[in-house]
matplotlib code that plots the C-alpha trace (Angstrom):
import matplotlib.pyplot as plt

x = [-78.7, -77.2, -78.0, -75.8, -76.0, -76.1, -73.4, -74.5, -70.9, -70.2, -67.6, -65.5, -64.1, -60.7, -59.6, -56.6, -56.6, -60.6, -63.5, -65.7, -68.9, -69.2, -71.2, -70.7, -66.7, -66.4, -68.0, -67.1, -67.8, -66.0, -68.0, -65.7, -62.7, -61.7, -61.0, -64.1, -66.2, -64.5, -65.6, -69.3, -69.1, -68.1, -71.1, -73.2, -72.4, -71.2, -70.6, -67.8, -65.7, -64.4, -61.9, -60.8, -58.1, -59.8, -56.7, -55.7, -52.2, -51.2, -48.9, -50.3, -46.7, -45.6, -43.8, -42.9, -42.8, -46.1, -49.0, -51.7, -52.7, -51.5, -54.1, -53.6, -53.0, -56.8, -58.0, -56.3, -58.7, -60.6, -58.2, -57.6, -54.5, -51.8, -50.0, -46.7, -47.5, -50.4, -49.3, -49.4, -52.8, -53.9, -52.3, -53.9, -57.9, -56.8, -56.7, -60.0, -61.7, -63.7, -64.7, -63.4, -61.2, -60.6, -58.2, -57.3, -56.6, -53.6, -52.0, -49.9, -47.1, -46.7, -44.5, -47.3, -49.9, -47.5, -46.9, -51.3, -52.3, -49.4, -50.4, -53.9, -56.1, -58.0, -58.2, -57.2, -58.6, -57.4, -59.0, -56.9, -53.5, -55.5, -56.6, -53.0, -51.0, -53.2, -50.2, -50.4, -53.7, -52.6, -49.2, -51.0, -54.1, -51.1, -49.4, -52.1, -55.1, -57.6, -59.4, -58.3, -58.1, -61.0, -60.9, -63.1, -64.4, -66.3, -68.6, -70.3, -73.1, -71.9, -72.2, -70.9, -73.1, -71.5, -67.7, -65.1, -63.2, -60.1, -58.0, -60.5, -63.8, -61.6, -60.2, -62.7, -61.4, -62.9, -64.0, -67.3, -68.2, -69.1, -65.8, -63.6, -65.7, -64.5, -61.1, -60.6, -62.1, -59.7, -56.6, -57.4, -60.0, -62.1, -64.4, -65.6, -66.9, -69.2, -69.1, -71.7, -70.2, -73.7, -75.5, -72.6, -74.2, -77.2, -79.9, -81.1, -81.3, -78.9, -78.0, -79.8, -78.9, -75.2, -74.8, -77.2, -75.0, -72.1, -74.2, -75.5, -72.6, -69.3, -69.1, -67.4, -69.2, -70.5, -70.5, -72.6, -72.3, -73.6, -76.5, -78.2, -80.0, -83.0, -83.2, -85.7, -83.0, -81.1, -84.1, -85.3, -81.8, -81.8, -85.4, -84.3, -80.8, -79.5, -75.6, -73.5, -73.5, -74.8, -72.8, -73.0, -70.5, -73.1, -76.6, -74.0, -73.0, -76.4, -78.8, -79.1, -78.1, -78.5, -76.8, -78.9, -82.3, -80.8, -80.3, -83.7, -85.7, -83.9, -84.7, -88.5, -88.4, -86.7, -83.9, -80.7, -78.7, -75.8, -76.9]
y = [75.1, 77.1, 75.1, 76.8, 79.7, 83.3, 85.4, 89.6, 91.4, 95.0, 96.4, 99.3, 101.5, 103.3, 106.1, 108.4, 107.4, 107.6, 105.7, 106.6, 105.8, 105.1, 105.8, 103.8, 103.2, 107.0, 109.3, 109.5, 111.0, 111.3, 109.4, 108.6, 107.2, 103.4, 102.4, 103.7, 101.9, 98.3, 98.9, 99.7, 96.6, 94.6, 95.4, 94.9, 91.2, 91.5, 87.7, 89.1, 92.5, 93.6, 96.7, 97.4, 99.8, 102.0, 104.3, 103.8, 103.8, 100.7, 99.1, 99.1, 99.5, 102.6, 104.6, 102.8, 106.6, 107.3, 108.1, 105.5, 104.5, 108.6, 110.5, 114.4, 116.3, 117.5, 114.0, 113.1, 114.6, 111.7, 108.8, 108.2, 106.5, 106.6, 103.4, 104.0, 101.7, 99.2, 96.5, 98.7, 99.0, 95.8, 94.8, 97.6, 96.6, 92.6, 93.5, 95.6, 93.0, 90.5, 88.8, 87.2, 90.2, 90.6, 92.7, 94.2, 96.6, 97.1, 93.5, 92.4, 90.6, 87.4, 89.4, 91.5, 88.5, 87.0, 90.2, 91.1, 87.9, 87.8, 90.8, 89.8, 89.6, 85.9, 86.1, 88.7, 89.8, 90.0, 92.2, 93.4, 91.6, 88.2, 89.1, 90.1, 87.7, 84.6, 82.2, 84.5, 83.2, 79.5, 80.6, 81.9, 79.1, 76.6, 78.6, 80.0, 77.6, 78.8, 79.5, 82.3, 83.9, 85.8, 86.7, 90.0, 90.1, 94.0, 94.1, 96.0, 95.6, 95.9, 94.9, 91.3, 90.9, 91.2, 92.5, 92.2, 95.4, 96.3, 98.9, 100.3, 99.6, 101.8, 98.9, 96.8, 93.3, 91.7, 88.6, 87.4, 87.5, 83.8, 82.9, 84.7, 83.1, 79.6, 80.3, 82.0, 78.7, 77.0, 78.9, 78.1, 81.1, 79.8, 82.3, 85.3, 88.5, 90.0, 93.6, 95.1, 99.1, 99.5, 99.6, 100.9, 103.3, 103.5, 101.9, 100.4, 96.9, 93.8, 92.9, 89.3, 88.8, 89.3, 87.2, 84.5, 82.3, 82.3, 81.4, 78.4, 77.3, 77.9, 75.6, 78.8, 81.0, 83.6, 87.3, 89.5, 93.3, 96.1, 98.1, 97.7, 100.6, 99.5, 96.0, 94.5, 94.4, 91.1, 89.0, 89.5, 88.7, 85.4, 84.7, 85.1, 83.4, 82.1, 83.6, 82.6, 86.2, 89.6, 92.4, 96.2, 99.3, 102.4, 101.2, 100.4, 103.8, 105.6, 103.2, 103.4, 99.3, 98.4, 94.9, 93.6, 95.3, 93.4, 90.1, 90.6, 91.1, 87.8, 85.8, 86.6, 85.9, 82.6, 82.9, 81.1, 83.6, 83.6, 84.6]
z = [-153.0, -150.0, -147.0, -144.5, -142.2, -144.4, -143.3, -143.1, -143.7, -143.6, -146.3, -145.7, -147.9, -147.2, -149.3, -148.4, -144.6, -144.2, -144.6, -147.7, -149.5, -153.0, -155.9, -158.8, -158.2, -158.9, -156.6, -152.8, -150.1, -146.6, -143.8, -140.6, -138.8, -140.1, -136.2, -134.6, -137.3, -136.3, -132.6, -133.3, -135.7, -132.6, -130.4, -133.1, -133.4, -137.4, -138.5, -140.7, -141.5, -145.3, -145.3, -148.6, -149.2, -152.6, -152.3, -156.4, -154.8, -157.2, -154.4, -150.8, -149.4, -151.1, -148.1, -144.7, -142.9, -144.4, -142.1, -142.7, -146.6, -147.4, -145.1, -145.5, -142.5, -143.2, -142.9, -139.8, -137.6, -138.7, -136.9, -133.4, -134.0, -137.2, -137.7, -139.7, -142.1, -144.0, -141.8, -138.4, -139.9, -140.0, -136.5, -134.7, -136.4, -135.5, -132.0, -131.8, -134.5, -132.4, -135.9, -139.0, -140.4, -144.5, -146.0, -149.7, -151.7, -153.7, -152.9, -155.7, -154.2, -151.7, -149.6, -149.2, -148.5, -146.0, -144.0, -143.6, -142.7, -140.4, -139.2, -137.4, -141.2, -141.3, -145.0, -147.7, -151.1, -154.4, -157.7, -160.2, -159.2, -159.6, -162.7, -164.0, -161.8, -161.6, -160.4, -157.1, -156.4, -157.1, -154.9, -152.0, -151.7, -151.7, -149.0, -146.5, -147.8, -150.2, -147.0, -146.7, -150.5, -151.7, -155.1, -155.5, -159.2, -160.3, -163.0, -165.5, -167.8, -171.4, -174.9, -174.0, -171.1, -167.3, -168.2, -165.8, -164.7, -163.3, -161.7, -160.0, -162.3, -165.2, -167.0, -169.0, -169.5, -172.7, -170.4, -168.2, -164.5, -165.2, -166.8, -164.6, -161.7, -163.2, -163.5, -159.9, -158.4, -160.9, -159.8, -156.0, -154.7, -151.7, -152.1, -154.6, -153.9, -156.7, -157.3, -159.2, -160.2, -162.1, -158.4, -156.3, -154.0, -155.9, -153.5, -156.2, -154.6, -156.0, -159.4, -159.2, -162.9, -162.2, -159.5, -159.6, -162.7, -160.9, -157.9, -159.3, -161.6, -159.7, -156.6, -154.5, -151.6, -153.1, -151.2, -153.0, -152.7, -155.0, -154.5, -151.0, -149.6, -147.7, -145.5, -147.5, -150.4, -148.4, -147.9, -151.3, -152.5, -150.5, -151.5, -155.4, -155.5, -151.9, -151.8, -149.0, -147.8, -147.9, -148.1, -148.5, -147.2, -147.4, -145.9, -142.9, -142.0, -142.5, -140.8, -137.0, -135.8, -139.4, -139.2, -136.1, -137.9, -141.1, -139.2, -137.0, -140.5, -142.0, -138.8, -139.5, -143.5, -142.1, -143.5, -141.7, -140.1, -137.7, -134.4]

ax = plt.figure().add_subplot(projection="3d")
ax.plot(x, y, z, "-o")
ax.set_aspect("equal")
plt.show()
């Protein structure tokens, strides 16, 4: 059982230079400026940040001289401030981050591991590239620490139960949440995040059945994310299945001090929150 303090982290979604929402890893929809969000995050006393790059670039350092992750000219009314670069990027979000910072999308290299974290991120993800490169998960736990590798796992509800998927949610692997749990925590992953693409942006609430195996089988924090849309979803998560944290992207951007009504309604179902 989870005896420590449940973290309540926000996930953003970047897509062509802007933040997003998501529906079901397919739809999206244009909702702000990825700087501005990280400063209302930081007066809003967030125990943890998730920016995850949703680009479907396939290599997160395509063009140096690019303005930031490919924003249109369009789109750039959205951002204060263009970095040149991924890594510009992260530096300029490390400095106006005044929390635990996590960053991924696209990683497939340890090149590319290296330069983020030295760039200001505490701790990066990896999806897809962990699935088809598992020795760079072993190679960067033994490296940074396995502190600081997430391994981010989406899932599906199919035939053979919860399916893993790649590449975006497009790419249906053949193998189980649960198995792929034990082999990420085998290959050095100090923590999963558990994507369900069934509830994405749905409102639905979280996909207890999904994430409650893994939850009690694999000795890794769990983040759980899928689904959210109303606070009553994270206590009755907790209540049901006790993850290490809580996260959503969507309920974020459209309710009004969401986190500290999320962490106010926690505190008064008991629950052990950071404060």
């Amino acid at each position: 059982m989870n005896t420590l303090k449940v973290r309540v982290i926000p996930i953003i979604l970047l897509r062509n230079g802007v933040v997003v929402r998501s529906r079901n890893f397919h739809f999206y929809q244009v909702v702000g400026n990825p700087f501005a969000q990280v400063e209302r995050y930081n007066t809003w006393n967030v125990d943890e940040l998730i920016y995850l790059d949703i680009s479907r670039k396939g290599n997160i350092d395509i063009d140096e001289t690019a303005s930031v992750i490919g924003a249109t000219s369009a789109q750039k009314r959205y951002i204060n401030m263009i970095p040149t670069n991924i890594y510009e990027f992260v530096e300029y979000l490390s400095k106006k981050c005044f929390m635990p910072l996590t960053f991924g999308g696209g990683i497939n290299s340890m090149e590319q591991i290296r330069r983020i974290l030295k760039s200001g991120a505490d701790k990066i993800t990896l999806n897809s590239a962990a699935f088809k490169k598992p020795d760079l998960v072993t190679d960067a736990a033994k490296e940074f620490g396995s502190q600081s590798i997430i391994v981010s796992i989406d899932c599906k509800k199919t035939d053979m139960g919860y399916e893993v998927f790649i590449e975006g949610g497009k790419t249906g692997t053949g193998v189980s949440a649960l198995d792929w749990a034990f082999k990420a925590k085998e290959l050095g992953a100090g923590e999963l995040l558990i994507n369900s693409i069934d509830r994405d942006g749905t409102g639905s609430g979280f996909d207890l059945e999904l994430y409650e195996p893994i939850i009690q089988n694999v000795n890794l924090p769990v983040i759980i994310c899928g689904g959210a849309g109303k606070i009553e979803h994270f206590s009755q998560a907790y209540a049901k299945i006790k993850p290490h944290a809580l996260s959503a992207a969507n309920i974020f951007h459209f309710i009004e001090h969401s986190d500290l009504l999320i962490k106010r309604h926690l505190s008064q179902k008991n629950i052990n929150i950071r404060v």
